[in-house]
C-alpha positions in Angstrom: -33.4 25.3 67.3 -30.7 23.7 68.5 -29.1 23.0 64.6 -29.7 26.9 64.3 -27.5 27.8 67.2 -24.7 25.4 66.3 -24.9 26.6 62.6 -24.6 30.6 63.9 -22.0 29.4 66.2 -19.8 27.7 63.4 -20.4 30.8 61.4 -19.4 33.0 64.2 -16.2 31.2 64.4 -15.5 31.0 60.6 -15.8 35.0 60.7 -13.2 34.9 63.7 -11.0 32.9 61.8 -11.0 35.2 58.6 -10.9 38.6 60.8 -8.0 37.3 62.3 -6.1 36.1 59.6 -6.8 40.0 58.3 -5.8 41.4 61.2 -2.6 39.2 60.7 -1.8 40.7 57.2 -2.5 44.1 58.2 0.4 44.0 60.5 2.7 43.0 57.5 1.7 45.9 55.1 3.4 49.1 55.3 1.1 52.3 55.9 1.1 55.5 56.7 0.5 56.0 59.9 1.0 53.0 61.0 -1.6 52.6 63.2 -4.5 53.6 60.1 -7.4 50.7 60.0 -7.7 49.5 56.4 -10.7 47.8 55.3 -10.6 44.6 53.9 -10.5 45.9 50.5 -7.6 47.9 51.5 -6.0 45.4 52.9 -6.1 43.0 49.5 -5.6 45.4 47.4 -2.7 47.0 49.0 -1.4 42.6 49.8 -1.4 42.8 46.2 0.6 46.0 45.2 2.9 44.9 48.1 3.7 41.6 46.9 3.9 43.1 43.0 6.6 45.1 44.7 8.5 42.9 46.5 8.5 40.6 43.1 10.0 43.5 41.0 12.6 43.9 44.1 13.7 40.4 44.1 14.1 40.9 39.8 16.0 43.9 39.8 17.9 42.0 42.7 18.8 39.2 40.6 19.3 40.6 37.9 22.0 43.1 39.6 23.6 40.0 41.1 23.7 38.5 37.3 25.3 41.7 36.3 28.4 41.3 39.1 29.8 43.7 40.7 30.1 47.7 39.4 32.9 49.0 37.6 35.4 50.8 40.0 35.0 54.3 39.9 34.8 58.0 41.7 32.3 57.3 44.6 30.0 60.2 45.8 29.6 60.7 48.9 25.9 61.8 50.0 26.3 65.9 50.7 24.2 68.3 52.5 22.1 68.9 49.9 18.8 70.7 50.3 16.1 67.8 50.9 12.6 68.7 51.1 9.8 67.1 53.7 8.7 64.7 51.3 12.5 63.3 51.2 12.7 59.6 51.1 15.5 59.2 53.5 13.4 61.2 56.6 10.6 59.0 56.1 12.1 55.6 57.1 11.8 52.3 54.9 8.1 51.6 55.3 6.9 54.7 54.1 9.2 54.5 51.3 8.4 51.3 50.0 4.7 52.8 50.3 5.0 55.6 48.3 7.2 52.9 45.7 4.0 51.1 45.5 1.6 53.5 45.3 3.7 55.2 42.3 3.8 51.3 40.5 0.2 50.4 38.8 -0.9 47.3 40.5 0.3 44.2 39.2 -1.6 42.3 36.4 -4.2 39.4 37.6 -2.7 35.8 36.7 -4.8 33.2 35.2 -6.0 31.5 38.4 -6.7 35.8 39.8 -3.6 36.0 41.8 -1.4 38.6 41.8 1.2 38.1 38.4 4.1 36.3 40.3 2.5 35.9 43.5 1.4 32.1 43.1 4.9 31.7 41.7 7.1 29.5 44.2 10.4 31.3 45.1 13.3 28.3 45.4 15.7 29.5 48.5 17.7 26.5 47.8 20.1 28.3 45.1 22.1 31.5 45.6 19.5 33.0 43.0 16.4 33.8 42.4 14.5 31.1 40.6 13.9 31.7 37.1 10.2 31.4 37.5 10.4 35.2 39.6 12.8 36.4 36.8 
């Protein structure tokens, strides 16, 4: 009896742990609203996309950087143009990088099941991105 309650105990704590550690991530995804509970499906799934994301932002990053600086030339200056509700620039950086990842197709599954580039180390030591993200 006693080996019983220690073993539900342990389990009880393991659950804890991994609820919590959920919880944790949820906080770090963007959604819309905000305050929506995602299961844990969600939650992975949308980790994934996410990260897939943030990978193809660091690229396009480092490969704008590589590029140097753009040409000089006639700079437009944002006008009153007619902008819609669905308008990026009302719906604040969250939401947008939402709807960015919701319009990508998830990210292909690495060898070890990982998101493609998420078990990749990013080096902060150099001014670039490593060339394992590129």
């Amino acid at each position: 009896v006693a080996r019983r309650v220690f073993t539900n105990s342990r389990e009880r704590w393991r659950q804890q742990n991994v609820n919590g550690a959920f919880a944790e991530l949820r906080k770090l995804l963007p959604t819309h609203p905000p305050d929506r509970k995602l299961s844990k499906n969600e939650v992975l799934r949308l980790a994934m996309k996410y990260i897939g994301f943030l990978v193809r932002l660091l690229r396009d990053q480092a490969a704008a950087l590589a590029a140097g600086p753009a040409p000089p030339g006639p700079r437009r200056r944002p006008g009153p143009a007619h902008r819609g509700p669905n308008d990026s620039a009302r719906r604040g950086p969250c939401r947008r990088a939402e709807s960015v990842m919701r319009s990508q197709p998830a990210p292909p599954a690495g060898p070890d099941g990982s998101p493609d580039g998420a078990a990749r180390p990013i080096k902060t030591e150099r001014a670039a991105v490593s060339p394992e993200v590129r």
